[in-house]
N, C-alpha and C positions, 0 to 999 in steps of 0.2 A: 463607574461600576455601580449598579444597581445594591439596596441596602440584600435583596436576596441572592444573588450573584456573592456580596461579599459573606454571608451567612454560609455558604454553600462553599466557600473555599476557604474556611475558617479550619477547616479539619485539615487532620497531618496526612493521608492518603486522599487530598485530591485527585492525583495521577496517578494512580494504581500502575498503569504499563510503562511509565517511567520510571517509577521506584523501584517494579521486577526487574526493568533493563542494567539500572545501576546497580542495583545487586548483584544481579549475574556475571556483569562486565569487571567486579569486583574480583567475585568469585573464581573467575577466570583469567583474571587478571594472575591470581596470586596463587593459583592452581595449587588450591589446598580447602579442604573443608572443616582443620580445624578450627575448634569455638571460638576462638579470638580474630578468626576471619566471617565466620556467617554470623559473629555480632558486627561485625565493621560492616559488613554488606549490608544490613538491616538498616544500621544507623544512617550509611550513608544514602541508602532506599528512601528513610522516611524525612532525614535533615535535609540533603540539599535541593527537592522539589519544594521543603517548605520553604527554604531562602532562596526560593526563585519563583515563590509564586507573583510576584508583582512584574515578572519579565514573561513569565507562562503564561498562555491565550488560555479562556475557560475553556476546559474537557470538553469531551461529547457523550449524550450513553452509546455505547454499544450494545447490537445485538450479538452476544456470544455465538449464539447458535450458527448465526446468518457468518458470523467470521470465521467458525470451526470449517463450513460445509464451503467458501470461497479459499480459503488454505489449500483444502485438499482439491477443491478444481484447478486454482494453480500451478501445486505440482505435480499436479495430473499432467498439464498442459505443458507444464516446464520438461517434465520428463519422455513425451511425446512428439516437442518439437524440437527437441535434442536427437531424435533419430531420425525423423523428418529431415531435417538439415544435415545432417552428416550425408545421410543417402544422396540427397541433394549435391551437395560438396564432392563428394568420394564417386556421383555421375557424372556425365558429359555434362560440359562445361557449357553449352547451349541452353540446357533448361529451364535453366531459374529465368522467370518472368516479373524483374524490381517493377516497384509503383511506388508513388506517392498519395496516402489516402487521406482525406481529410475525415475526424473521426468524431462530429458532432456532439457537446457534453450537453447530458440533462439536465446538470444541476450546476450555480455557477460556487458552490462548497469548496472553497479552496483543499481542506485535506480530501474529498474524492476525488476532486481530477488529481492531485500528486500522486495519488495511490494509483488511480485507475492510469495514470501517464509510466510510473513505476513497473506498474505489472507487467504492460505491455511489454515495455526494455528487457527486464527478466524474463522474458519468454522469446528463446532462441527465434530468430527469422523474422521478428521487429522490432525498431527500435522506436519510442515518441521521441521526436525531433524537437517540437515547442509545444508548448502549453502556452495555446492567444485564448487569453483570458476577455478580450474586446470580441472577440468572434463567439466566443464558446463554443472552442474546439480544439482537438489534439492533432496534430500533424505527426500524423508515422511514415514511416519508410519501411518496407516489407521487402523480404530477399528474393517473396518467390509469389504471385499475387493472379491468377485466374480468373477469381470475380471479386472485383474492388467491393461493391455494394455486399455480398454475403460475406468478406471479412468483413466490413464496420457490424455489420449486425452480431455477427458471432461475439465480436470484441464486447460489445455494449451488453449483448444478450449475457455472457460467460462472466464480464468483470463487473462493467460500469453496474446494472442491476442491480447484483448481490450488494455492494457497495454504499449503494442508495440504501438499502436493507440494513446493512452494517450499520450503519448512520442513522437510522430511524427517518430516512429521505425518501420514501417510496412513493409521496405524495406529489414530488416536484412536476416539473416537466417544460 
C-alpha cells in the first residue's frame, strides 16, 4: 500500500456506505430507535470498518448523482419488467422466446461487472448466469428475447453506462 493510499485510509469513515449499512442493519436489527441503540449503531458504523480496514480493498469515489439517476432507472425497470413477465406467464405458454446472450463488459472493474451482472438478475426476465472475467463478458439467460443484439445494447446502454459514471469510468473502453 502506497504511503498516500495509507494516508487516505487513516481516517475513521473510509467506507462511508458500510458504516450506513451497519448501522442500519443494527438498527434494524434491534427495531428500536432508542439512544442507547443509535449510539451502538454509530459506533458500530464507524468501529468495525476501522478494524477491518486491513481486510477492506481501498473505496472508490462515487458519483452520487450518476448513482441517485441509475436507482431510479432500475426500479423503473424492475417494476416494468414485473408486469412484462407476469403477462408473459399468465399468456400462452408458446410466447416466451429464451436465449442465451453473450453481454460484452467495457470495463474489466471488478465491482461494475458484479453490479452490472447483479442488476440484470434483479430485473425480472434475466438472469447473469457467469461473469468470464477472461472474455470480458456477462453470460445471461433471458425468458423472453426478440432481438439478442438490441437487448445487449439496452442492458449496456440502461446499466453498464451509468455505472462506468458511477465509478468515475466513462473513459474506459
Amino acid at each position: 500500500m502506497t504511503s498516500e493510499a495509507t494516508e487516505r485510509r487513516s481516517g475513521w469513515f473510509d467506507h462511508p456506505v458500510l458504516s450506513l449499512l451497519l448501522a442500519a442493519s443494527w438498527l434494524a436489527l434491534s427495531r428500536s430507535l432508542e439512544p442507547v441503540h443509535l449510539i451502538s449503531a454509530a459506533l458500530l458504523g464507524l468501529i468495525v470498518p476501522r478494524l477491518l480496514r486491513g481486510l477492506l480493498p481501498e473505496g472508490n469515489a462515487i458519483h452520487w448523482g450518476a448513482a441517485s439517476r441509475l436507482m431510479l432507472v432500475v426500479t423503473w425497470d424492475i417494476v416494468m419488467s414485473n408486469i412484462t413477465v407476469a403477462k408473459l406467464v399468465l399468456g400462452p405458454m408458446s410466447r416466451p422466446q429464451p436465449a442465451w446472450l453473450r453481454v460484452p463488459t467495457a470495463s474489466d472493474h471488478p465491482r461494475v461487472n458484479a453490479l452490472f451482472a447483479s442488476i440484470i438478475t434483479m430485473t425480472p426476465g434475466t438472469v447473469s448466469a457467469v461473469v468470464d472475467e477472461q472474455a470480458r463478458c456477462i453470460w445471461v439467460h433471458a425468458l423472453n428475447c426478440d432481438d439478442a443484439e438490441g437487448m445487449v445494447g439496452e442492458m449496456k446502454a440502461r446499466y453498464e453506462a451509468p455505472l462506468l459514471a458511477v465509478f468515475r469510468l466513462d473513459g474506459e473502453g
